[in-house]
Backbone as CSV, one residue per row, in Angstrom:
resi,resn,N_x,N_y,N_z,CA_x,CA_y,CA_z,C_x,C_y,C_z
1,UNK,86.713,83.568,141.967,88.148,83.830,141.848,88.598,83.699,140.390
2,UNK,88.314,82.223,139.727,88.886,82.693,138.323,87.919,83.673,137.234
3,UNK,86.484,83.751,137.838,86.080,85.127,136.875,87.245,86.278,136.872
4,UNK,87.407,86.652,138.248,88.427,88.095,138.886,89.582,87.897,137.797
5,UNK,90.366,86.541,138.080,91.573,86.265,136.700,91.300,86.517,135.734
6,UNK,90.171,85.994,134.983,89.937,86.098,133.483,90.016,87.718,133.380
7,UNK,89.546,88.571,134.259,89.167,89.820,133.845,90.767,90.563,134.546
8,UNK,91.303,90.317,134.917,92.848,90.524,134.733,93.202,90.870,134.065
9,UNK,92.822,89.231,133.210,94.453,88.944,132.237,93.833,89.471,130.982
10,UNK,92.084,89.730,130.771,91.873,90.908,130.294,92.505,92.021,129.981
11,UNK,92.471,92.848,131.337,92.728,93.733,131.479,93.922,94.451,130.879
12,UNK,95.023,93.143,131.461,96.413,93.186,131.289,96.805,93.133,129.278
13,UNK,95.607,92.380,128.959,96.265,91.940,127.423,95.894,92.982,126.653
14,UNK,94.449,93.699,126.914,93.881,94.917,127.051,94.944,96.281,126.753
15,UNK,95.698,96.564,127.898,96.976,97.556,128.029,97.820,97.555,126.967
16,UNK,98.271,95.763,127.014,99.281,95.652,126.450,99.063,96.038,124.695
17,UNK,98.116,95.795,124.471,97.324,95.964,122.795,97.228,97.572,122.843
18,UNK,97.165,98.333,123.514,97.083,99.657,123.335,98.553,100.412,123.205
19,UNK,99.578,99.859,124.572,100.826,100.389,124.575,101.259,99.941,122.975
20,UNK,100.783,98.668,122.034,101.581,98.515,121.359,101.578,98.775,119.883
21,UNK,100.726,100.156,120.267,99.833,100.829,118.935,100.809,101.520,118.318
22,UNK,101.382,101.049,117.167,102.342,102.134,116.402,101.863,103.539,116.581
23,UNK,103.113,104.586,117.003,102.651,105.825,117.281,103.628,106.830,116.537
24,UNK,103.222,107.740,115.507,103.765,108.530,114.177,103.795,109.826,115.493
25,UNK,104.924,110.470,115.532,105.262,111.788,115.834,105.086,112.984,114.714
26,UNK,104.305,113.421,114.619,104.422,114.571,113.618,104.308,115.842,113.875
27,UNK,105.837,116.227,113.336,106.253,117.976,113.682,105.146,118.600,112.284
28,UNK,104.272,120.149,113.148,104.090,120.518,112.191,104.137,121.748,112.416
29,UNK,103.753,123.070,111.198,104.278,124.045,111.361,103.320,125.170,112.134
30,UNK,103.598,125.388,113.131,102.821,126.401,114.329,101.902,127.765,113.502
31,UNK,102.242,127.965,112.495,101.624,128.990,111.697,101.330,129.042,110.429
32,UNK,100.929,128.298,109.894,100.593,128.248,108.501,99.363,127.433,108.201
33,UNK,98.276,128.352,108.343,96.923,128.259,107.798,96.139,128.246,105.908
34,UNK,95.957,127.509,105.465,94.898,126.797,106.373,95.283,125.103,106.893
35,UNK,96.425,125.244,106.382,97.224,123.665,106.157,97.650,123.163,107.705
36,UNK,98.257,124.288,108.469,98.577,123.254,109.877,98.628,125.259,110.683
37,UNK,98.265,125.116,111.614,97.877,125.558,112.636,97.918,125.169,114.399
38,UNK,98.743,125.950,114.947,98.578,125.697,116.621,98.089,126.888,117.206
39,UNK,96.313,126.173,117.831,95.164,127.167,117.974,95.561,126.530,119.269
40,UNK,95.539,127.348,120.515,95.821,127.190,122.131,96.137,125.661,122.284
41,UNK,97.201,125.305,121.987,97.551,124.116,121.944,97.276,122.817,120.830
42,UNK,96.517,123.223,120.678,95.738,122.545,119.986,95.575,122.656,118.024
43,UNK,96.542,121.036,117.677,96.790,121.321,115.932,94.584,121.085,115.117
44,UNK,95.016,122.525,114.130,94.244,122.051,113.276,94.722,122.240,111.842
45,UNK,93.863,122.193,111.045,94.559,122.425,109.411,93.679,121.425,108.568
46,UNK,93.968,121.439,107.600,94.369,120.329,106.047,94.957,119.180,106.556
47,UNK,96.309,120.028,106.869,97.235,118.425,107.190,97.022,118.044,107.871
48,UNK,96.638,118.223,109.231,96.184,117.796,110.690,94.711,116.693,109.952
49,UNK,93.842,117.379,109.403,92.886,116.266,109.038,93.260,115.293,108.026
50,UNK,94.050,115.424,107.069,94.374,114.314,106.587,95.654,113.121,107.228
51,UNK,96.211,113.463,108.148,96.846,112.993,108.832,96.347,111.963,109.834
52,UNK,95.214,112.260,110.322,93.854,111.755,111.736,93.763,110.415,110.766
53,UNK,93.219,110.886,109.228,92.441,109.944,108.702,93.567,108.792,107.783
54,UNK,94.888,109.018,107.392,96.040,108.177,107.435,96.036,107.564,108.598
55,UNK,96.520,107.944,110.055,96.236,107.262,110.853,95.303,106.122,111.466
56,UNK,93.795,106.859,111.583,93.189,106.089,111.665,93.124,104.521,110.698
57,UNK,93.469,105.109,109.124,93.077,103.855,108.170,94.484,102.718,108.427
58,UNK,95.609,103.005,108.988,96.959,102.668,109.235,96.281,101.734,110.973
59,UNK,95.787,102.390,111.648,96.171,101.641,112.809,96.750,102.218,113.494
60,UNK,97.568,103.456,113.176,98.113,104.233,114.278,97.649,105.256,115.150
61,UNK,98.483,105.744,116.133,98.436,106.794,116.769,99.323,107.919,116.571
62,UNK,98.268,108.920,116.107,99.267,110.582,115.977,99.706,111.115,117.231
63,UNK,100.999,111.664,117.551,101.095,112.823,118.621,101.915,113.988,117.971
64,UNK,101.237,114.767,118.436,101.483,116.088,117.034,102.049,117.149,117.925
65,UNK,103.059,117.603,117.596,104.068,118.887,117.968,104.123,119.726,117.023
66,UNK,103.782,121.374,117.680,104.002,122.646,117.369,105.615,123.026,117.007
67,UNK,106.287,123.193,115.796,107.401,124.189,115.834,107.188,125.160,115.301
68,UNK,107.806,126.231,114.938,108.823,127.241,113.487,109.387,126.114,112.862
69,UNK,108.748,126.423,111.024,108.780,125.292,110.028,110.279,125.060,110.417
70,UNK,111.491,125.777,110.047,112.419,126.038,110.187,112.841,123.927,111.141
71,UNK,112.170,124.686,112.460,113.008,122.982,113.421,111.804,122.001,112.716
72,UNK,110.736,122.321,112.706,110.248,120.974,111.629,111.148,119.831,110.730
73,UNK,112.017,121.041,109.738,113.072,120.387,109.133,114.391,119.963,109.777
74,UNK,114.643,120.457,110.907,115.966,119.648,111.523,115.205,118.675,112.189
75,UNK,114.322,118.486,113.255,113.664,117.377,113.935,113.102,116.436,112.771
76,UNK,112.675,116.382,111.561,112.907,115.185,110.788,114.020,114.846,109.869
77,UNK,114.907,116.159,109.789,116.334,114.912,109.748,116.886,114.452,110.981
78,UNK,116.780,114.804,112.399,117.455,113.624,112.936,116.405,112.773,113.385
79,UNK,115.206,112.771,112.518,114.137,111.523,113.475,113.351,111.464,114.812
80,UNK,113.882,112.823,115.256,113.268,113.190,116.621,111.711,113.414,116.176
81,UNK,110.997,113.676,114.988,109.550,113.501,114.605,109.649,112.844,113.268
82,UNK,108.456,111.549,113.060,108.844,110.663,112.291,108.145,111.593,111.109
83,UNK,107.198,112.153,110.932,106.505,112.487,109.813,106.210,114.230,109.311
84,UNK,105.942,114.903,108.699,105.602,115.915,108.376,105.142,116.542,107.226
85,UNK,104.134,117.324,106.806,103.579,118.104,105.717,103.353,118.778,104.906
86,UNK,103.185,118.780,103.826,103.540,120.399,102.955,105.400,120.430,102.194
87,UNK,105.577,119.531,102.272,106.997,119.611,102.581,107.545,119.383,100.683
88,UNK,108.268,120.737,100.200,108.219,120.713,98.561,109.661,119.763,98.503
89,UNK,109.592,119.282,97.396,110.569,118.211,96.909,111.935,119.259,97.163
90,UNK,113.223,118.549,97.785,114.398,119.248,97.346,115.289,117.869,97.432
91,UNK,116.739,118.030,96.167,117.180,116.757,96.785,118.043,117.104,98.135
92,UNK,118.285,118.358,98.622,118.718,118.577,99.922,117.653,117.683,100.688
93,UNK,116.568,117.297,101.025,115.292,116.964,101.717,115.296,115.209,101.395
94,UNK,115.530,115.267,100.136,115.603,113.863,99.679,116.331,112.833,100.877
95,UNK,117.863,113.622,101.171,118.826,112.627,102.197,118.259,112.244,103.281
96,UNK,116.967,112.874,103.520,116.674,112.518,105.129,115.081,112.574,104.907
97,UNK,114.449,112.171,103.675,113.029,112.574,103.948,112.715,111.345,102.977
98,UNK,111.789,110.824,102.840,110.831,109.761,101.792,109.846,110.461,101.983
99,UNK,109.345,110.839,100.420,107.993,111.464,100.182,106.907,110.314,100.116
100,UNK,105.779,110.763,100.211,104.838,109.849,100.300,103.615,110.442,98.646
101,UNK,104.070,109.444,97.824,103.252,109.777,96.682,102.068,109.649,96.267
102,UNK,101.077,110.488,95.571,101.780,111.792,95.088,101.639,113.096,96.125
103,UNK,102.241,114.054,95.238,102.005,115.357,96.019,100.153,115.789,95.903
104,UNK,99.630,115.967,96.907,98.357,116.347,97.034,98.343,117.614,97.404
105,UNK,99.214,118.710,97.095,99.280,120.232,97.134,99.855,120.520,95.441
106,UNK,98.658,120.963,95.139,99.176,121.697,93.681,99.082,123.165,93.774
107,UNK,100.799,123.418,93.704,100.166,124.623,94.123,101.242,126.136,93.196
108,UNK,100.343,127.029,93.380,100.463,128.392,92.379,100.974,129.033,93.519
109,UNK,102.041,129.885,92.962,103.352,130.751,93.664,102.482,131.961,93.428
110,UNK,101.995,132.660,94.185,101.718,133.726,94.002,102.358,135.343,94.898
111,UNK,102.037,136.474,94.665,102.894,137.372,94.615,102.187,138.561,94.951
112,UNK,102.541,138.970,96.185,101.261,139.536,96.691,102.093,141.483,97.281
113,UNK,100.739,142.448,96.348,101.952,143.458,97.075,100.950,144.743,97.604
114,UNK,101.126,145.897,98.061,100.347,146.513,98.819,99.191,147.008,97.623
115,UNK,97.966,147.442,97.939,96.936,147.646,97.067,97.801,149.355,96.315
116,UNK,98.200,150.206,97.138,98.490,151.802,96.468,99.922,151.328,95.707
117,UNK,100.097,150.216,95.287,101.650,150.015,95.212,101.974,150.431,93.579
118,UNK,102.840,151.392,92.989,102.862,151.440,91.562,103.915,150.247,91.068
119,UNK,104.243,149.414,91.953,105.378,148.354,91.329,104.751,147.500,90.206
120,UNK,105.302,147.254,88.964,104.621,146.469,87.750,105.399,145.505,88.403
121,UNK,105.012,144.126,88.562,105.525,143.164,88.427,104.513,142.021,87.501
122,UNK,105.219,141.933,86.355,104.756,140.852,85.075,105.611,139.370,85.177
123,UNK,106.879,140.273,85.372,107.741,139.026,84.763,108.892,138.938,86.005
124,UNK,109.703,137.414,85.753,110.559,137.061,86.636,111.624,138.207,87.234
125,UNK,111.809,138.609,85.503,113.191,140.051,85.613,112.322,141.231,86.304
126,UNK,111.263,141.125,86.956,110.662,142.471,87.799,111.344,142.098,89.229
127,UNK,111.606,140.999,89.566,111.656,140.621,90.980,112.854,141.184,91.383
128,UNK,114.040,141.194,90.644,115.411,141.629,90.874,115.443,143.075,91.479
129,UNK,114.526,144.183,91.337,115.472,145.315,92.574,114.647,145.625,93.843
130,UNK,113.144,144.421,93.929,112.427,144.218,94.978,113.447,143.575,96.282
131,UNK,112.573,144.183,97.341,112.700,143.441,98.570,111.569,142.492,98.570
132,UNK,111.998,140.905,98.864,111.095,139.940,98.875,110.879,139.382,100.154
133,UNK,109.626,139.201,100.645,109.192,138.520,101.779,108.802,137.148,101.579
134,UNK,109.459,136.325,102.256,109.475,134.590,101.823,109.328,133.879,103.713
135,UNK,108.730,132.987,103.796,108.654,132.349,105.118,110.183,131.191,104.652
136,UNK,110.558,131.749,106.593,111.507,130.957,106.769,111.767,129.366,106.301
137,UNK,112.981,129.162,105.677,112.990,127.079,105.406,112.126,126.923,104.535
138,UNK,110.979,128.173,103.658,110.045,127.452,101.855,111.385,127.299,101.092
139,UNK,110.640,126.450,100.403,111.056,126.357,99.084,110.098,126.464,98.026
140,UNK,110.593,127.176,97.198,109.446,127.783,96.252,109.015,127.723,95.072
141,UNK,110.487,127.748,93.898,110.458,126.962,92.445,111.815,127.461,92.224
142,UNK,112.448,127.425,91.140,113.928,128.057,90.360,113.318,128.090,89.699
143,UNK,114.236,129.022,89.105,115.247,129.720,89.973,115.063,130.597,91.442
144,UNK,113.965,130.860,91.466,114.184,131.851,92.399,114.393,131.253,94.255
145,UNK,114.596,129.726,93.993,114.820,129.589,95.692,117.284,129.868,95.568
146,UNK,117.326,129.625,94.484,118.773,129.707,94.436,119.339,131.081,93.789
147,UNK,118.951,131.853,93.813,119.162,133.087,92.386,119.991,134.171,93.411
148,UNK,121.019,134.286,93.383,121.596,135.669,94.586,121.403,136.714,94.488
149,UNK,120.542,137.210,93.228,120.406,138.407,92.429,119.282,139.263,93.541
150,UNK,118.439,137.523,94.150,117.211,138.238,94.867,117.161,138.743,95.887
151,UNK,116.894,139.995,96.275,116.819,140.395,97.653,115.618,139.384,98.547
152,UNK,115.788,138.689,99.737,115.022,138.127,100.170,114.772,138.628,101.726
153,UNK,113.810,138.730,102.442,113.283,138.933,104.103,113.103,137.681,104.297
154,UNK,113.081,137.419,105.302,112.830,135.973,106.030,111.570,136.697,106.990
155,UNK,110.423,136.044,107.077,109.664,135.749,108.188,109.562,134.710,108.588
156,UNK,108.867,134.778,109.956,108.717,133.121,110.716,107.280,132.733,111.072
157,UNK,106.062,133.788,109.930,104.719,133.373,109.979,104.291,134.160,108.818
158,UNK,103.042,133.671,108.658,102.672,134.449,106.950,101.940,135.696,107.813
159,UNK,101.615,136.157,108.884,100.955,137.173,109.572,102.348,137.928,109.716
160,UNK,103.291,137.550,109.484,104.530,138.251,109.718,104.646,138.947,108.233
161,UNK,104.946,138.490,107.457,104.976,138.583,106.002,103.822,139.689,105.865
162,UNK,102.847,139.305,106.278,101.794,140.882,105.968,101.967,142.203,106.322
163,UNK,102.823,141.842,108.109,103.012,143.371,108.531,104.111,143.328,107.959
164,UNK,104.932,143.329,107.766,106.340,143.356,106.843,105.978,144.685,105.538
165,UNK,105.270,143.742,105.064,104.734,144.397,103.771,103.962,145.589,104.245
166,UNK,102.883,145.470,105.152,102.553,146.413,105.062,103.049,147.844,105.916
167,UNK,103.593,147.487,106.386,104.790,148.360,107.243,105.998,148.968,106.134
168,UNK,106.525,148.729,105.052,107.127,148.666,103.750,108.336,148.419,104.173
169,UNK,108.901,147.393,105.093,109.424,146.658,104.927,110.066,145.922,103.932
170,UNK,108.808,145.264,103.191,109.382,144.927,101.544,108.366,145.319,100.660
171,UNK,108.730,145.006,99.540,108.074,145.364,98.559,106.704,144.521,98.117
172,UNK,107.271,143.191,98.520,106.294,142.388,97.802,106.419,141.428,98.465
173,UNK,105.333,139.977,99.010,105.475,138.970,99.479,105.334,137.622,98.786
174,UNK,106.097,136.553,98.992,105.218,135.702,98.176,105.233,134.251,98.795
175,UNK,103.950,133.452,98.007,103.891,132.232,98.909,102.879,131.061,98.233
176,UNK,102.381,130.010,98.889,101.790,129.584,97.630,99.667,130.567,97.903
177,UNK,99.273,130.015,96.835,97.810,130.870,96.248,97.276,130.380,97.678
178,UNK,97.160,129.488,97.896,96.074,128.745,99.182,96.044,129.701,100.436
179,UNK,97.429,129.465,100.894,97.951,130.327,102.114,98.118,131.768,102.556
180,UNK,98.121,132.472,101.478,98.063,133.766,101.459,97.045,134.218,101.126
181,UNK,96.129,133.944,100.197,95.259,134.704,100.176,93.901,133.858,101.176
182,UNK,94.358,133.039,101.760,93.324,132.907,103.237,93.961,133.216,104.026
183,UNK,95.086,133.998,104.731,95.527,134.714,105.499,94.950,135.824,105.427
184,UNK,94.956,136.427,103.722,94.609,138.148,104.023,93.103,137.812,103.695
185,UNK,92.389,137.245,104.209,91.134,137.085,103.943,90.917,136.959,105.810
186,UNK,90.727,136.636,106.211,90.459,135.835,107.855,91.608,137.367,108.913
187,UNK,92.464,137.770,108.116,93.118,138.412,109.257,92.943,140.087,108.846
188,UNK,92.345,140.541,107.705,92.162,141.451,107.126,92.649,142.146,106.652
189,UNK,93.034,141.899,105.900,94.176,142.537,104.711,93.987,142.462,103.717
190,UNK,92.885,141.946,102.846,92.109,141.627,101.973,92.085,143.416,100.808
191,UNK,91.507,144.358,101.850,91.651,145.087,101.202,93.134,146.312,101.208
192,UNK,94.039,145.651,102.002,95.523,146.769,101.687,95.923,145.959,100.862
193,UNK,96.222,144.393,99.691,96.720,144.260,99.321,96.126,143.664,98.020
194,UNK,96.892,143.742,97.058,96.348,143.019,95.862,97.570,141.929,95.137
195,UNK,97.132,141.035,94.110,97.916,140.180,93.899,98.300,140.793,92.395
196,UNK,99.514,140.548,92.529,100.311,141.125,91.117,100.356,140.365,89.824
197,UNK,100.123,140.747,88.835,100.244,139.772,87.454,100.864,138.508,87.297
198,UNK,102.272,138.703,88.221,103.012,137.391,87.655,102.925,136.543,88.786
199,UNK,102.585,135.219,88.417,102.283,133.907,88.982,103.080,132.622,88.518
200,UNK,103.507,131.799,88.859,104.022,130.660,89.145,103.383,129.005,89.145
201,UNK,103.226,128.309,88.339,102.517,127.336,88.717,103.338,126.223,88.527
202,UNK,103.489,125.544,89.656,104.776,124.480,89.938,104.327,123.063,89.610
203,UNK,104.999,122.486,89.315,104.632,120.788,88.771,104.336,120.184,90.128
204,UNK,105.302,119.865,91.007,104.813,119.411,92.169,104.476,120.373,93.413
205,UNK,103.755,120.687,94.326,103.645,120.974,95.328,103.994,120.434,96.575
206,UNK,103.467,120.244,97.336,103.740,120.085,98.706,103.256,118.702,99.078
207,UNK,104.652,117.906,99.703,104.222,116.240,99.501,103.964,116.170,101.773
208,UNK,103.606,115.030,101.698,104.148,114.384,102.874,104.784,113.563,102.945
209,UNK,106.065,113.535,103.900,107.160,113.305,104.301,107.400,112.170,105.323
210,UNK,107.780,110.936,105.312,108.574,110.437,106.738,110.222,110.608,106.696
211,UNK,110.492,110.909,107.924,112.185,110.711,108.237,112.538,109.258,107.523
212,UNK,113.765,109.517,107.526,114.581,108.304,107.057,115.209,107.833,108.082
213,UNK,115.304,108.627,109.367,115.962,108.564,110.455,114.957,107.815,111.223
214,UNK,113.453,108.021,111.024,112.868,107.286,112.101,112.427,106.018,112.524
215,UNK,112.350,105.532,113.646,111.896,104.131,113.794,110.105,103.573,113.044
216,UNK,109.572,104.319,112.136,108.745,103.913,111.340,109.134,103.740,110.205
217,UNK,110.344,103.977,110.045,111.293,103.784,108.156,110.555,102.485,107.682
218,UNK,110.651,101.857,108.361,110.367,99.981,107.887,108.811,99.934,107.119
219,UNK,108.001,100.743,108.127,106.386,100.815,107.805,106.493,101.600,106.325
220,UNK,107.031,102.439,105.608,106.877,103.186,104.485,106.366,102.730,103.731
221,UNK,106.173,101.241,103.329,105.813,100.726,102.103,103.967,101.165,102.823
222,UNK,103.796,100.692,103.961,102.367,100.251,104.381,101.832,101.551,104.162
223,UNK,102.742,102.848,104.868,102.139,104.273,105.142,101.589,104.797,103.562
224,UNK,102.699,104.572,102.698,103.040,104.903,101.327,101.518,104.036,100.933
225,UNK,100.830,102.931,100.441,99.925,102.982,100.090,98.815,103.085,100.736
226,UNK,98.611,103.322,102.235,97.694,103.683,102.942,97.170,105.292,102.543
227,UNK,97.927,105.863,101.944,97.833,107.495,101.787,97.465,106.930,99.995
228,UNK,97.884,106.463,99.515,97.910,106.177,97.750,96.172,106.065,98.111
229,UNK,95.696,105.006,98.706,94.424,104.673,98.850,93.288,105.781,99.548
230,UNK,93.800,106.407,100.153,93.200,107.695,100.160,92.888,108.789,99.563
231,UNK,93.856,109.231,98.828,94.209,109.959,97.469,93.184,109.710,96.156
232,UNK,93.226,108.296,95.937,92.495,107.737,94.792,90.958,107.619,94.810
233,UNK,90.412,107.795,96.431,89.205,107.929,96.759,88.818,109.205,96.897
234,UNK,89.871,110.399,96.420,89.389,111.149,96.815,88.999,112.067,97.900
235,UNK,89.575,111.319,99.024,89.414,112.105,100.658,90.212,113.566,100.702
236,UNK,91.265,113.054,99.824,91.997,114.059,100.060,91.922,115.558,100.222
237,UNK,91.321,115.137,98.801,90.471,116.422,97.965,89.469,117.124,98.593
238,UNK,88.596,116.151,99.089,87.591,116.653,100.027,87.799,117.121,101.274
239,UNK,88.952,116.712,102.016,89.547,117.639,103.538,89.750,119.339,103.089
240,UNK,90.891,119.247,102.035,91.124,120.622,101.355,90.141,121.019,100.789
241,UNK,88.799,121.231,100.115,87.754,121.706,99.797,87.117,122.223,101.167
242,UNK,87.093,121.239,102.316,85.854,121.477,103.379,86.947,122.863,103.923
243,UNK,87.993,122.666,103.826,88.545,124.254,104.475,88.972,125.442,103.886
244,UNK,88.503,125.553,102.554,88.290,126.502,101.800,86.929,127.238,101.061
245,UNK,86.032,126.428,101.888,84.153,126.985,101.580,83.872,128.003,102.593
């Protein structure tokens, strides 16, 4: 009889140590390869693996939700998902977001337009009598995320952005170097399009994010050097390498 107890209250203390596993909600974005991806349910990416391995070194548990980047950014300002990825500095973003330093996306704006296309684009002043294809909720560099001069398309996937373009829709697409040109590589478009002279290379890229709204606010200091310590070893680097060979 008290073996049966001991293995109870086992059991019971057992549960209770599991229910009381800090658990990070993270919205991420349903289409944007190679960084976050929802393959039949199921997240993969960059961020998805460096996220597993924050977690794991933290103690926590991930549960990871599919949106359009777009509710990504309203579900971590009101806290309904505590964490998220890729996410470029704005101080609009600032009120409701703590970045987690540093940015481990360095990344080049690039500018992508049909291969038969005679459009010169060199310089910033080329962009002005283009139609531009931009994914919904980026932010990209300035001037050109604030400039009214620019004609802009909204898509709600970078596979969108291709038929766009290549449908002539617009003129030209743009996005960062990583994402687009492993889109038109993997989905085949490689050869209708080519990348245009003028390029972009931004100081910061794409950070990760917790809400300010969420009930992990308190943990930031822990999350914040749990990711520093990852970074400095190098993991980082090596998730994003293994998905670009």
């Amino acid at each position: 009889m008290r073996t049966f107890v001991c293995l109870l209250l086992a059991i019971v203390f057992s549960s209770s140590a599991a229910v009381a596993r800090p658990v990070i909600k993270y919205g991420y974005d349903e289409d944007y390869p190679p960084w976050e991806k929802n393959v039949s349910g199921k997240p993969v990416g960059i961020n998805i693996d460096i996220m597993n391995a924050l977690a794991d070194r933290l103690g926590f548990e991930v549960v990871y939700r599919p949106y359009p980047f777009k509710r990504v950014l309203v579900l971590l300002e009101s806290g309904e998902i505590d964490m998220t990825g890729g996410l470029a500095r704005s101080a609009e973003r600032e009120a409701y977001a703590r970045y987690l330093e540093p940015s481990y996306q360095k990344t080049i704006r690039v500018f992508i337009i049909r291969r038969e296309s005679g459009i010169r684009l060199r310089t910033y002043a080329d962009l002005i009598p283009l139609r531009i294809g931009v994914r919904a909720g980026n932010r990209l560099y300035e001037p050109f995320d604030s400039d009214p001069r620019l004609m802009k398309v909204e898509a709600h996937s970078v596979d969108q952005l291709f038929q766009m373009l290549l449908a002539g829709r617009t003129d030209v697409i743009v996005g960062g170097s990583i994402q687009l040109r492993h889109a038109a590589k993997v989905s085949g478009y490689a050869s209708k399009v080519k990348l245009a002279p003028y390029t972009v290379e931004t100081q910061d890229g794409g950070f990760f994010a917790l809400s300010r709204a969420s009930a992990l606010e308190g943990s930031f200091d822990a999350i914040q050097k749990a990711f520093r310590d990852l970074y400095a070893r190098g993991l980082i680097d090596r998730i994003i390498e293994s998905h670009l060979r």
